[in-house]
N, C-alpha and C positions, 0 to 999 in steps of 0.2 A: 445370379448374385443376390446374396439378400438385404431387401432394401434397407434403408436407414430406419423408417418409419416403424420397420416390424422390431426392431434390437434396440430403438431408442429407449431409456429409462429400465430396461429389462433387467439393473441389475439394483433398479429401487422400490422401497417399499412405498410407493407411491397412491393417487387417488383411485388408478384404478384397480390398483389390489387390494387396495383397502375395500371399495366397495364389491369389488369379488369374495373377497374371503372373509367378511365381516358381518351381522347381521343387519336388517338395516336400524335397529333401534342403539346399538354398539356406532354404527357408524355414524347417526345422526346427532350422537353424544359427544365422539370426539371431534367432530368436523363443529362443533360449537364451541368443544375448548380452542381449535386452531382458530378460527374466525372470529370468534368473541372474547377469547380468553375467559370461558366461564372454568368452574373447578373440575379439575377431573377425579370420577369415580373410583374408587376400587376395584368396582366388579369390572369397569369396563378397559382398566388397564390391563386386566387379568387375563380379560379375551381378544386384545390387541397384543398381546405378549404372545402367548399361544399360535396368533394368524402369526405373527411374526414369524418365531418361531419356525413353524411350520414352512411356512414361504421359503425363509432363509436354507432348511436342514433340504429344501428339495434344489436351490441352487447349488449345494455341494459345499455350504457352510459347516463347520464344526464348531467353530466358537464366538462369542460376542464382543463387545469389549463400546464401553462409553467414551465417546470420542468426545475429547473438548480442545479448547486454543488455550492454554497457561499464558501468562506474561513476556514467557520463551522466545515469544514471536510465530511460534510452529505449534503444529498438532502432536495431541498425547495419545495414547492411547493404552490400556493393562485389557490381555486377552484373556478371558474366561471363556471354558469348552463348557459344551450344554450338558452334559452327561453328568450324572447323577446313579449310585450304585443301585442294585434294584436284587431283594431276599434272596434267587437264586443263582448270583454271583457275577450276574451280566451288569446291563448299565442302562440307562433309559435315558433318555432326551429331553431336559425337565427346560423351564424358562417363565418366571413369570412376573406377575403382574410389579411385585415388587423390585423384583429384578431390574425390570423396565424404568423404572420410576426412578430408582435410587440406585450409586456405587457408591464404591468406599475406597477410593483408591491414596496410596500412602503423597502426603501435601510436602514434608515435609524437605524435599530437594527441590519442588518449584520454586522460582523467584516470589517473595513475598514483601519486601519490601517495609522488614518489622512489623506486620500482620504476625504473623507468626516466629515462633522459635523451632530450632532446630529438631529438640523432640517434641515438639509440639507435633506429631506426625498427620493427625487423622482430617481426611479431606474428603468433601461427596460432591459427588455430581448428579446433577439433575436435568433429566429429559426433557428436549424443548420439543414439542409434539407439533410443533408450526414447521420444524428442517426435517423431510425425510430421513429416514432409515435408508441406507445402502450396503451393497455385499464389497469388499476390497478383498481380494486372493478370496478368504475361506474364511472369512472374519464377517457376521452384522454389525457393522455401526453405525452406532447410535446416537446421532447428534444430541450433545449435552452441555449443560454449565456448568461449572466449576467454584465450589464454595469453599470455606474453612469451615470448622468444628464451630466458629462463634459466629459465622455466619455473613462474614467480607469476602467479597470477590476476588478468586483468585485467578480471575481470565476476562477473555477478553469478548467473550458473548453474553454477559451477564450485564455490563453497563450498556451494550448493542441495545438487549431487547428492552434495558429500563429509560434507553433516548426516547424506543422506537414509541414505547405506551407513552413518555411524556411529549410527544410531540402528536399522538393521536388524540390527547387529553384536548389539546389545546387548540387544536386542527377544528374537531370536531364543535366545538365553543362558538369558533368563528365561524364554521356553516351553519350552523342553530342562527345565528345571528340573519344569515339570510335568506333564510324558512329553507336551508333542507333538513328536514326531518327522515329522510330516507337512508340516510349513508348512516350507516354502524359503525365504521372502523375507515382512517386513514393512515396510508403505510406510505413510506419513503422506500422508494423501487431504485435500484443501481447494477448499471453495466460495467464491471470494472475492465479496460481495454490494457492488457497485458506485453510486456516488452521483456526478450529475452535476449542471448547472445546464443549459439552453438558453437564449440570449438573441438576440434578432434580429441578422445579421450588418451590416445599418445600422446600428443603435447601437452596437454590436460597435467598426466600424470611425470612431467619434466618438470612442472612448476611449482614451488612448495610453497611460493603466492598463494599462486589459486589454491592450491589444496587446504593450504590453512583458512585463508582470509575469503577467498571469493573473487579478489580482485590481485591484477597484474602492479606488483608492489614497486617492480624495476622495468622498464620496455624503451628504447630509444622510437623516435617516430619514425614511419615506415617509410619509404619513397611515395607511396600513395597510401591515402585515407580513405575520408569522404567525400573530396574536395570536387568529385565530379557529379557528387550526388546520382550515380548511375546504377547505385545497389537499391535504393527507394522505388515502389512497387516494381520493382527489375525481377526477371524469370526467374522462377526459382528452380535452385540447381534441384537434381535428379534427388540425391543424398538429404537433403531436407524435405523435398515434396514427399518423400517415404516418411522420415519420420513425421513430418505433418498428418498426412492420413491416418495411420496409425494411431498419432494424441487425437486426433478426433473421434475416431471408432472409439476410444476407453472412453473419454469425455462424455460420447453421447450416450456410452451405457448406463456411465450415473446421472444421465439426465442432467447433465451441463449442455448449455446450449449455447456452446460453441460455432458462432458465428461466420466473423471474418479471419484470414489470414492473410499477410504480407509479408513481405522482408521491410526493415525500417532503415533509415537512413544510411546508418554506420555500415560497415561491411561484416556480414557474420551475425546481424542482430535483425530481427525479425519481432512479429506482434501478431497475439490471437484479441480476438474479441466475442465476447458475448450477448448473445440478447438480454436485455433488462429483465431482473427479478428482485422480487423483495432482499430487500437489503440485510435481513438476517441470513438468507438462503443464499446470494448470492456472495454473503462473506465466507460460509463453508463451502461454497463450489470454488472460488478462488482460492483458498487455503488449499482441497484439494486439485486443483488444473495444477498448480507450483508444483505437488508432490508428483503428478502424474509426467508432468512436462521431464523433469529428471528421470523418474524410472524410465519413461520411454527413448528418451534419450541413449541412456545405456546399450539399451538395446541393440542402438544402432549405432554403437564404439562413438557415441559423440557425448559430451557434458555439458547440460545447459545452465547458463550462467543466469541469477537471478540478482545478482547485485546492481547496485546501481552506477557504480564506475567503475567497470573490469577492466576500461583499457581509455589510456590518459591521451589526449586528444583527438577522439572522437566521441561521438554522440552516446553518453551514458543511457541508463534503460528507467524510465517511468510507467508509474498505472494512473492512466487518467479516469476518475472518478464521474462518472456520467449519471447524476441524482436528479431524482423529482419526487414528488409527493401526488399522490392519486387516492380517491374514495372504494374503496369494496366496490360501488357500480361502474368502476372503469373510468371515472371523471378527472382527468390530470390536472390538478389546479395549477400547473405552472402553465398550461397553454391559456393564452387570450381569449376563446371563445369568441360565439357571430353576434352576443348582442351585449349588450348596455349592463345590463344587469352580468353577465358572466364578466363581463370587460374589468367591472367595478371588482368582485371578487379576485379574477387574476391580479390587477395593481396591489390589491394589499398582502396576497402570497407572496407576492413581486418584491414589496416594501418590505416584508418582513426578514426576506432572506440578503435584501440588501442593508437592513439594520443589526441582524444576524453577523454579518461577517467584517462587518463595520467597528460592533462594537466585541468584535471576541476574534480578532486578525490573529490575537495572539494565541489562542487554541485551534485554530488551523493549523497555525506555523508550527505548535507543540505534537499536532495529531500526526505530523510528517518528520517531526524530528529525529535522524538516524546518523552516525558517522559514515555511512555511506551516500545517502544521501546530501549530505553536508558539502562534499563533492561535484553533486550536479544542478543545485540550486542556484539560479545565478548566472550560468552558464549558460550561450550560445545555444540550447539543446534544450530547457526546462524554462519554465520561469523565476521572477527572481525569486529573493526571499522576502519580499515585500510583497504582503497580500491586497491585490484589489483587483477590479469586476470589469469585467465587457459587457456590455451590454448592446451593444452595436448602433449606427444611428439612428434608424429608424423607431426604436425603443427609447434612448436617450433624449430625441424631441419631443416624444410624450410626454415624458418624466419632467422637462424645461417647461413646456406648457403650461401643465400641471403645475407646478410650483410659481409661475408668472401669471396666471389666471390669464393669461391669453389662448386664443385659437390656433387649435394645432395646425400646422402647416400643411398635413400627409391630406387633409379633409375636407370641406368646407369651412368658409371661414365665419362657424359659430363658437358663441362662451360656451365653455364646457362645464357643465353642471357635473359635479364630480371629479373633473378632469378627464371623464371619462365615455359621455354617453357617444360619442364620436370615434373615438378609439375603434379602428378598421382590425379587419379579421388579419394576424397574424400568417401567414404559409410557413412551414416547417423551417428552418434553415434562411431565413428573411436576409441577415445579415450575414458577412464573409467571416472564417472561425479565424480566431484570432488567437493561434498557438502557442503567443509569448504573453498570454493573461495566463494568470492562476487558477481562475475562477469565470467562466465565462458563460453567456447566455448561448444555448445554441437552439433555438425555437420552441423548444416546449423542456427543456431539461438546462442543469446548473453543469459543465463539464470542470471539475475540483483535478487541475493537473502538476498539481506538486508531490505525489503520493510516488515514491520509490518504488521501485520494481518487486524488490522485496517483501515490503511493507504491507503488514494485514490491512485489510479497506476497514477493517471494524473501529480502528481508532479516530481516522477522517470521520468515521459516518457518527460515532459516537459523539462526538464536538457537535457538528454541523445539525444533526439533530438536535440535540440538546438546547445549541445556540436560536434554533427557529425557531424553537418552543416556546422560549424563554420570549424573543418577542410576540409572536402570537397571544403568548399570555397578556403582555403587556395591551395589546392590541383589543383583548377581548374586555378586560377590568373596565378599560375606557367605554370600548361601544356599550355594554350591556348595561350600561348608567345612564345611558346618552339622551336627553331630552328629543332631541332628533337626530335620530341616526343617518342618515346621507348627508347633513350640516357634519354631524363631528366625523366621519368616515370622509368627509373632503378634505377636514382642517388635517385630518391625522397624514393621511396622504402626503398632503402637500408637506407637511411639517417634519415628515420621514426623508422626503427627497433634500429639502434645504439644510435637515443638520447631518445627511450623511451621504450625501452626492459627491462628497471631495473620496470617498473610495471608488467610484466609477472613474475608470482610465480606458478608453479606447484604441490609444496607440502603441505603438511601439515597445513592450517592456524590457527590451533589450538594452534600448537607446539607455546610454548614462547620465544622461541629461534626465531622462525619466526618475529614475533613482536620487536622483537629487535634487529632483522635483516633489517628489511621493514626500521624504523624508523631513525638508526642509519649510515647505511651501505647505502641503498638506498636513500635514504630521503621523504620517503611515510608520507603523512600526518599521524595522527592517535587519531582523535577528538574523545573525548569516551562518551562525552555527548551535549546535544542540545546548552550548554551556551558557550559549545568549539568552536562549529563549528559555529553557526547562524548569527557571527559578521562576517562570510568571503564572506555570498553574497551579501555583500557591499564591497567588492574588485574590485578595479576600474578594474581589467582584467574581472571578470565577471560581473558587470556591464557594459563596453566596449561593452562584445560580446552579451549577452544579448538584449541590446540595439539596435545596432547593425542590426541584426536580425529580428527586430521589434516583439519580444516575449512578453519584460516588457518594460516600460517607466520607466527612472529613478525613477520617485514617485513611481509607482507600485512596485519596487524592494522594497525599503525603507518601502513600506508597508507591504509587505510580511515579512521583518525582524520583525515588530513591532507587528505583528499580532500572528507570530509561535513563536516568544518569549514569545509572552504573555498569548498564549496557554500554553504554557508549564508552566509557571508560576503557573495560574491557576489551574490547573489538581494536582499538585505536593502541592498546600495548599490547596483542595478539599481535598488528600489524608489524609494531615498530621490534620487537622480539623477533618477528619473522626474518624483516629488514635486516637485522645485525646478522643472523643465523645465515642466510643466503651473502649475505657480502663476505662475513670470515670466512667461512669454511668453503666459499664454489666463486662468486665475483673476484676475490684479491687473490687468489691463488691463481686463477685462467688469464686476467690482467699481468701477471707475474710471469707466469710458465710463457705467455705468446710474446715479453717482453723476452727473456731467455735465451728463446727459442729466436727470434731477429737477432740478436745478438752473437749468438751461436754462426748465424747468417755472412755476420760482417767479420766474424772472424776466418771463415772459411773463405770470403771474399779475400782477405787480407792476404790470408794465407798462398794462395795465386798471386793475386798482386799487391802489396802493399802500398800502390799508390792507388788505387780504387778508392775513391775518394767518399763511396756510399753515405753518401748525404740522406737520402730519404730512410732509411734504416735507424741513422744515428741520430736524427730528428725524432722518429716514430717512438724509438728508445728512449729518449728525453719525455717527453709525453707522458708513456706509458709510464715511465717511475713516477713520476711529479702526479699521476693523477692515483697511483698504488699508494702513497702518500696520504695525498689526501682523503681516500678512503679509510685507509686506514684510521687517522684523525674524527672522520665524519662520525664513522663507527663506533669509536671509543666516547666521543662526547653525545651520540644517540643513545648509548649504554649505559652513561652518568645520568641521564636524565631520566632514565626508565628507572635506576634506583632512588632516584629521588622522590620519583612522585609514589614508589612504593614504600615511601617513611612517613606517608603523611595516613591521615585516618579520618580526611571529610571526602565524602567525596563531591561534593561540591569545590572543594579546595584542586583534586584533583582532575576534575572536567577542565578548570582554567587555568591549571599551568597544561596539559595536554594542548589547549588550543592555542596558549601564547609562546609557550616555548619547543614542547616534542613533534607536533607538527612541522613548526620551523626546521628542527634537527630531520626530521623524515626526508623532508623536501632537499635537503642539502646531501644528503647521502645521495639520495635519488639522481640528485643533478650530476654529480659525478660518478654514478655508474652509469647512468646512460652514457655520457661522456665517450668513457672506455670502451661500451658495446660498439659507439659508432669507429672505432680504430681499431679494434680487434675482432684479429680474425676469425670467419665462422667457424672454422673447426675449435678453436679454441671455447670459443663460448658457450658456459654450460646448459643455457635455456633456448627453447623455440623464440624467437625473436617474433615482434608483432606483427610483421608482414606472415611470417609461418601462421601465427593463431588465426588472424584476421581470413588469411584468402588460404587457408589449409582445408576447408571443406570441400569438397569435388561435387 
């Protein structure tokens, strides 16, 4: 059997093909634009195109195509074959430097969000040489960005990599400050841990829910859920542990490093995880694990569900965002360190990313905001919609010390010069994880777990960078002025904890009393859907920092508002259109015919005896009209309402009647088809019922 080690990354253009197939003065060029981001050559594009090339056309490649993320949410891709004609009538295998560097693929059907016009078509993308090259079927792609003709981002790696240099900018500032001069570059590294559902693709394709939307629009509750919590790390059946092995073998060929795997709480819903890598690289290996999870899927007649609430009372599907920040030499500045001097440095990383999410709650909540998500926020299963930090206790009485100029308790009991020279060596995992925070400390890394199953990780990390930066900045202006710097590095500290300790919550985010704690008592945002929240990244504080930063340009912000609102939009009268479509033409006709059909029943009763007195029949009948009825009703006034919000022309206008009024009409149709599923009979019923989706895998 061939091991993992020998087929691992085999089908990437990776470090060490590069340095096989490249020379070494070609390699020692671009291994300085990946690590330094110095400018890349010409000549050495020309001969990284070529090894490409070359590498690519001996895996069984025939064409290339620049891959980027659009605003879509998904990957793009336009294939061009390498063949090129050649004088006597054959074809040659041409690729090059230029090639590499620059496409041209048409802009003008992406989402742009008034960046662009309609024929305004012409769009480039450009090669990010930091994300490998890999082979998909018989295709090199090329990990790339995505720009317009005047030069605004039209995707979603292009603000990625302008977080990632502004938080290296500023990283860097603050190590200067405490003589390292050794470290070149700091990157923010992310494992994003993945949740999915598997449902057979027979019932799969019964559902024009799922087909349309993603998730189950109509399902009455099953007789059993999760309520035994006996599917969580529970064996996994025969029929997944195939398709598991399988998404790992693809996985590990593009050098995704495909971790763990479990089944996760719900029945049917399961979760991979990865080892940590930079955060640019690990946003294309999650874009693709999504697209591989599906096709492999197929495979095995099963469809895996990436939405965030396929099925209505049980545990919907999250990606928990597991971030840290680390030097070129391997130096994780979110870990504590063994002595006084590292201790000092972790507190103000510490500080910063708790002043970070403190004072921009509301571009986290924005970088997660989706109508599907909108669903599991809040929810028994996620946390709320109110952003704040775990820190656990042992971190949290440092943090108390430190602001009280008292002796830490964990230690001896001396004044802490700094807050800090006493501060004990940290162990991995020190604290219990605390699943109902948003945002929580887990020993050397931030775990960011409000991010939808769906949801590209490039938007959370595009904030949360951006946001650290933005304090770091602030952090460096002060010290590098500082007449004594360990005097103003203790005032700032402690002055960090006292104006923004009120987002540190340790307990329970579930509790409702929390929520009405955060809200009232604290003053924590607590936007609970996308048409709350998506007017606030057009707040001139985050546009300002933003800005700023050079992440978005003012248009691009504004674009980004008009685009994710408009998604949302979309998706939500995708649903509510589906809704109508499945209740007329397959729910009130099956409600009808089995109402009929009983009727039919008590007359053939009758017909024998007429004093048979078929009480349960003629009850069930009663029922079944009065709820055929009310469907009908529900239907007709979810239908007014979907024309109405299609006469209006904001769509800002349109986000908030979607969430004050068509939502409400959803939910009411919804209630009484379930209604009827639970009294009609299963022959009559036209869909797989949620007990069939749920435990229908073998």
């Amino acid at each position: 059997m061939e091991k993992v080690s020998d087929y691992f990354g085999c089908l990437v253009f990776d470090d060490r093909v590069m340095k096989a197939t490249l020379s070494a003065e070609v390699y020692a060029s671009l291994k300085k634009t990946i690590d330094e981001g110095a400018k890349l050559d010409i000549g050495v594009a020309n001969a990284v195109a070529t090894a490409m090339k070359d590498w690519a056309i001996s895996k069984g490649a025939t064409h290339y195509t620049h891959w980027f993320q659009p605003l879509t949410g998904i990957t793009a891709e336009k294939h061009d074959s390498f063949i090129s004609p050649s004088p006597d009538g054959g074809v040659i295998m041409e690729f090059s430097g230029k090639e590499l560097i620059k496409g041209e693929p048409d802009a003008s059907s992406f989402p742009s969000g008034g960046l662009r016009a309609t024929f305004e078509a012409r769009g480039y993308t450009a090669w990010d040489p930091t994300s490998y090259a890999f082979i998909k079927g018989k295709t090199l792609c090329i990990p790339t960005a995505f720009c317009s003709y005047g030069g605004e981002a039209l995707d979603k790696k292009t603000p990625l990599l302008r977080s990632m240099q502004a938080l290296n900018k500023q990283a860097l500032r603050i190590l200067r400050l405490f003589g390292n001069d050794t470290a070149k570059c700091v990157r923010s590294s992310v494992g994003p841990e993945q949740e999915y559902f598997l449902v057979t693709k027979e019932m799969y394709d019964l559902r024009p829910d799922l087909r349309f939307t993603g998730r189950t629009l109509f399902g009455a509750k099953p007789p059993k859920g999760q309520e035994m919590d006996d599917h969580y790390f529970g064996v996994i059946k025969p029929r997944v542990a195939a398709y598991m092995e399988e998404l790992n073998n693809e996985l590990w060929k593009l050098g995704i490093l495909a971790k763990t795997e479990h089944n996760e709480v719900a029945p049917a819903q399961h979760e991979l995880a990865p080892i940590y890598t930079t955060t640019n690289i690990a946003t294309d290996h999650n874009q693709l694990t999504m697209e591989i999870m599906q096709k492999v899927a197929s495979k095995h007649g099963l469809v895996c569900l990436l939405h965030e609430k396929p099925f209505a009372g049980v545990n919907g599907s999250g990606k928990h965002n597991n971030w840290s920040i680390a030097t070129d030499t391997g130096v994780n500045l979110l870990s504590p360190g063994e002595t006084p001097y590292e201790n000092a440095q972790f507190l103000l990383f510490l500080c910063a990313v708790i002043k970070a999410v403190d004072d921009y709650q509301d571009l986290l909540r924005i970088s997660v905001a989706t109508a599907g998500n909108d669903h599991r926020l809040g929810a028994n299963e996620a946390p709320p919609a109110v952003v704040s930090m775990f820190l656990g206790d042992e971190l949290n009485a440092v943090l108390e010390a430190i602001e009280n100029d008292t002796p830490y308790a964990g230690t001896e009991k001396t004044q802490m010069k700094l807050g800090v020279n006493v501060l004990p060596k940290f162990n991995r995992d020190t604290t219990d994880r605390n699943r109902t925070s948003p945002f929580a400390f887990t020993g050397n890394k931030f775990e960011f777990r409000m991010l939808g199953s769906s949801n590209s990780i490039a938007c959370a990390n595009i904030m949360l960078n951006s946001a650290v930066a933005e304090s770091l900045k602030i952090y460096a202006d002060r010290l590098e002025g500082a007449e004594d710097f360990e005097t103003a590095l203790h005032e700032m500290i402690k002055k960090t904890i006292k104006d923004h300790k009120h987002i540190i919550f340790n307990g329970n985010g579930y509790d409702d009393s929390w929520i009405k704690e955060a809200t009232e008592k604290r003053g924590l945002l607590n936007y609970r859907t996308t048409p709350d929240c998506m007017i606030h990244l057009l707040d001139k504080k985050n546009m300002d920092m933003l800005t700023a930063h050079k992440v978005f340009s003012e248009a691009e912000l504004k674009s980004r508002y008009e685009i994710m609102l408009e998604n949302y939009c979309k998706t939500v009268i995708i649903e509510a259109n589906t809704m109508v479509s499945m209740a007329k033409t397959q729910i009130a006709p099956a409600v009808s015919s089995f109402a009929a059909h009983t009727a039919k029943t008590v007359a053939a009763k009758k017909a024998v005896d007429p004093a048979i007195p078929c009480a349960y029949e003629t009850d069930l009948i009663k029922k079944l009209s009065a709820l055929t009825d009310t469907i009908a009703v529900k239907t007709e006034e979810l239908e007014g309402c979907i024309l109405e919000i299609g006469k209006l022309n904001d769509v800002g206008e349109e986000g908030d009647m979607i969430r004050d009024k068509l939502l409400t009409k959803m939910a009411e149709l919804r209630i009484a088809c379930d209604e009827a599923e639970v009294i009609t009979a299963k022959d009559f019923w036209p869909y797989p019922s949620y007990g069939d989706l749920l435990f229908g895998v073998k």
